[in-house]
Backbone as CSV, one residue per row, in Angstrom:
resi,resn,N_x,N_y,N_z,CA_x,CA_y,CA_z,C_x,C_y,C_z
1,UNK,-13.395,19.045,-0.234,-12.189,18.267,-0.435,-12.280,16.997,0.402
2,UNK,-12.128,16.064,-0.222,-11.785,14.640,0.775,-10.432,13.596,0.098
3,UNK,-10.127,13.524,1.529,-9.090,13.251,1.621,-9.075,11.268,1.956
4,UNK,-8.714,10.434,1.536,-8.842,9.570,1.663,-7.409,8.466,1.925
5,UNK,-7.659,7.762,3.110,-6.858,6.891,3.785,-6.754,5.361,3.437
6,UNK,-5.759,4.411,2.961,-6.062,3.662,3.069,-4.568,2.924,3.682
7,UNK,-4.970,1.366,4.399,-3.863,1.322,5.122,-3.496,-0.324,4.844
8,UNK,-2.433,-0.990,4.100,-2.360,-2.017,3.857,-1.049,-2.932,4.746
9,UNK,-1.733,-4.082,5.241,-1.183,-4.769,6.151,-0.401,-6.053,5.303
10,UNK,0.822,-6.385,4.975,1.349,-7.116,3.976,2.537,-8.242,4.411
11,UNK,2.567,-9.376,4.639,3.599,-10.094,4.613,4.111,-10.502,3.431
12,UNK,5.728,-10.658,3.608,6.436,-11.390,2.406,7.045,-13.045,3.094
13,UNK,6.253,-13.886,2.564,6.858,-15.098,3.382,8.167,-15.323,2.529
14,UNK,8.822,-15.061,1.466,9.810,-15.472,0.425,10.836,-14.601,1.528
15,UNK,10.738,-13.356,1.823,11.847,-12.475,2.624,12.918,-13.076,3.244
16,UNK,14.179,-13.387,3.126,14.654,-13.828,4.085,16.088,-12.799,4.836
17,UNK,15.737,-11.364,4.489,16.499,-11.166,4.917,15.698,-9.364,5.148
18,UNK,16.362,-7.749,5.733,15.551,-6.808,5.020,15.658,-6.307,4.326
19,UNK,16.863,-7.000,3.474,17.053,-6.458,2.128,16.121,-7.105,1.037
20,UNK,15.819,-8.252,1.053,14.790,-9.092,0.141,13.554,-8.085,0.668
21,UNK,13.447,-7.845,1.878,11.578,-6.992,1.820,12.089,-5.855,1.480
22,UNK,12.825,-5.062,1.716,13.231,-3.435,1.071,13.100,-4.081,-0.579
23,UNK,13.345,-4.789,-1.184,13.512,-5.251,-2.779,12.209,-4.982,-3.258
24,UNK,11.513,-6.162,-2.832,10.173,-6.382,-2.451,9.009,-4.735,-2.763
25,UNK,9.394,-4.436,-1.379,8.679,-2.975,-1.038,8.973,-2.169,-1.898
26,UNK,10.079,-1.680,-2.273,10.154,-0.505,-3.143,10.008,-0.562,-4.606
27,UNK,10.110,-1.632,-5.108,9.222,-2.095,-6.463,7.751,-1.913,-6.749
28,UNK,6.891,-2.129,-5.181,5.552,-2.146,-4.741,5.284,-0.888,-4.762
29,UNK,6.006,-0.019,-3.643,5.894,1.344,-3.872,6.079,1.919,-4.901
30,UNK,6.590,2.016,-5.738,7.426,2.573,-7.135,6.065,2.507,-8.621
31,UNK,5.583,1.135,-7.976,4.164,0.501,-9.010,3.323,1.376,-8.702
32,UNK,3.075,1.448,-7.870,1.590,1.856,-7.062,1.635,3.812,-7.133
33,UNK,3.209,4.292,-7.099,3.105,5.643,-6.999,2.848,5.924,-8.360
34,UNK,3.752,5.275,-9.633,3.372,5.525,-10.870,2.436,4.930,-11.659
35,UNK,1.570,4.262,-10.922,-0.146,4.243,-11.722,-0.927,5.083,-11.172
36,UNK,-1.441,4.786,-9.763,-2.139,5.826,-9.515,-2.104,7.241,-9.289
37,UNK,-0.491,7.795,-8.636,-0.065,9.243,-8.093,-1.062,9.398,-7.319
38,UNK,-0.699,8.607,-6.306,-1.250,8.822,-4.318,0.610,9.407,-4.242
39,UNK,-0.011,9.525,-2.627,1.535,9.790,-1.769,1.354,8.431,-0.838
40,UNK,2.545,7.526,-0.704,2.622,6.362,0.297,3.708,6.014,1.370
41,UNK,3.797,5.598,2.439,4.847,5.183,2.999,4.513,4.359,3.986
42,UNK,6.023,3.457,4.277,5.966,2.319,5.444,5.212,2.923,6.637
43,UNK,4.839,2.159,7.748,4.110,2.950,8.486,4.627,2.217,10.003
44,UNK,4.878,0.660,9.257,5.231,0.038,10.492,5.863,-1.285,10.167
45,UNK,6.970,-1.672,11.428,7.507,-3.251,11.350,8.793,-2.711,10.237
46,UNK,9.311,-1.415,10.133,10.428,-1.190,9.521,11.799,-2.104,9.770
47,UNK,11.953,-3.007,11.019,12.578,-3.914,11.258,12.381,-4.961,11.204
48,UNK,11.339,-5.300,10.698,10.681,-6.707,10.926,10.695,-7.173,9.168
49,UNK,11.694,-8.036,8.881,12.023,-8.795,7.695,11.127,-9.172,6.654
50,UNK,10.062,-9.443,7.482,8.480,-10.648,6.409,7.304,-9.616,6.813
51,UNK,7.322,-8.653,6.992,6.155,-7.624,7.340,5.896,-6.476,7.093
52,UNK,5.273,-5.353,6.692,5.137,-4.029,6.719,3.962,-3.748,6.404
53,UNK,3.458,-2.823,6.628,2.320,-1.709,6.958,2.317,-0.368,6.586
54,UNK,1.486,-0.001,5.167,2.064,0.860,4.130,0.335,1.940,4.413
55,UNK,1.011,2.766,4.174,0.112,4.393,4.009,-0.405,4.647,2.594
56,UNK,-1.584,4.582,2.336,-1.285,5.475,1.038,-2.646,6.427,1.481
57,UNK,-2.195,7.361,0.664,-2.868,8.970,1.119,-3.230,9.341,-0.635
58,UNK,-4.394,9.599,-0.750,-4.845,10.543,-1.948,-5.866,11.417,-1.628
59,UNK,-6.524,12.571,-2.280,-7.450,13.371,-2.183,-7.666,13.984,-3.728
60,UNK,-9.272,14.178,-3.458,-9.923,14.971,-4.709,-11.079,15.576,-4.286
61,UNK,-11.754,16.169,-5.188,-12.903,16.821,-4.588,-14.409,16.566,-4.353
62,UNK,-14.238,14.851,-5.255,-15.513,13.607,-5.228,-15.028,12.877,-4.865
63,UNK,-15.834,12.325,-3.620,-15.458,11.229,-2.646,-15.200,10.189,-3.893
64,UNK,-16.534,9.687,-4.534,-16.411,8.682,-5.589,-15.154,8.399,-6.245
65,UNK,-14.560,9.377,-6.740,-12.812,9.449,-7.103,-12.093,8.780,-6.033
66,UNK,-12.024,8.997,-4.969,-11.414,8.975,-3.827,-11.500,7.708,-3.456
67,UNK,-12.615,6.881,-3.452,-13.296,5.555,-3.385,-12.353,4.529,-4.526
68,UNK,-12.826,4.892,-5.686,-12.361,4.215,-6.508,-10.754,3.987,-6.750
69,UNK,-10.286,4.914,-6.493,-8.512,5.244,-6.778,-7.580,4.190,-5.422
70,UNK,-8.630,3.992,-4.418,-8.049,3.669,-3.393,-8.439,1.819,-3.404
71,UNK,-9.828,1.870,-4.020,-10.076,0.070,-3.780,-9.204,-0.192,-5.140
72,UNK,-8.865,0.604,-6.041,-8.081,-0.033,-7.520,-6.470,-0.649,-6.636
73,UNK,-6.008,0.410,-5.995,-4.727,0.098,-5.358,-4.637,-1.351,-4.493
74,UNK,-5.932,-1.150,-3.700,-6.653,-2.459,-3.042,-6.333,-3.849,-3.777
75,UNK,-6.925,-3.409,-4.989,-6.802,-4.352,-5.739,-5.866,-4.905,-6.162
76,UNK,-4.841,-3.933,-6.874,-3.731,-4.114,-7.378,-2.764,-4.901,-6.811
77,UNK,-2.868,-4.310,-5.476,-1.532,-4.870,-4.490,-2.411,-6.332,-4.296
78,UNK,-3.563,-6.621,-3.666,-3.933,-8.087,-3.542,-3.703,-8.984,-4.860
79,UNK,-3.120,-8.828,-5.741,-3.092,-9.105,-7.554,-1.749,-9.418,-7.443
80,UNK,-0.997,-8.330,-6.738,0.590,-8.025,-7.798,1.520,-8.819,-6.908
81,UNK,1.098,-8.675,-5.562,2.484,-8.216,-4.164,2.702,-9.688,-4.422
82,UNK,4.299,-10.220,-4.274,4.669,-11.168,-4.105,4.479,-11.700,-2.278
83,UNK,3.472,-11.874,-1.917,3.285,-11.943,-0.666,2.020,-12.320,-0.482
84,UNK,1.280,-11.672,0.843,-0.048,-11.886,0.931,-0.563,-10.595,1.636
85,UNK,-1.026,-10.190,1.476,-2.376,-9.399,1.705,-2.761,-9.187,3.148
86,UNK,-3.050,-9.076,4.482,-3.215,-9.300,5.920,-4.352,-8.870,5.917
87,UNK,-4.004,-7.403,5.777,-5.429,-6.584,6.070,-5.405,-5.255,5.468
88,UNK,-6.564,-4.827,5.628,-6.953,-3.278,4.417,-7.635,-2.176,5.253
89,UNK,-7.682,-1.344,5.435,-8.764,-0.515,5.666,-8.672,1.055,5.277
90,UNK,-9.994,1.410,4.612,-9.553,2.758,4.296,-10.771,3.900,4.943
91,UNK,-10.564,5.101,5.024,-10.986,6.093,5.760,-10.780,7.047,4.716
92,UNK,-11.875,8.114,5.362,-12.416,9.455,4.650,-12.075,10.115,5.399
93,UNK,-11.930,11.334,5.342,-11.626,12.442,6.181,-12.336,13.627,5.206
């Protein structure tokens, strides 16, 4: 079984308030849970207006699955997010 981590670092410069990034975010989240079906959540900067730092967690029993499901999301969000992108990194377990 592997379990795979990936961890996305995201500003919204449009945000001007945390209701515009809660708008924002849970549209993002909502996309991302119903294409791929990972499990995801904020992770960090829950107060911080133009920022957050999102979890997403999937597992299968070929890493390769695991690989791919996670750089597609990668992708997606660098594509979709009304924002920008910071930073990425994902992990195996």
């Amino acid at each position: 079984m592997v379990i795979g981590y990936l961890e996305l670092d995201i500003h919204f410069p449009h945000a001007r308030s945390l209701k515009d990034k809660r708008k924002e975010l849970n549209g993002l989240k909502d996309r991302i849970r119903q294409k791929h079906n990972v499990a995801l959540a904020e992770l960090d900067f829950q107060d911080v207006w133009q920022r957050t730092k999102i979890g997403v967690v999937t597992l299968n029993s070929h890493q390769t699955i695991v690989e791919q499901v996670l750089s597609r999301i990668r992708s997606d969000v660098f594509e979709h997010v009304n924002g920008e992108l910071l930073g990425s990194r994902i992990e195996y377990y």
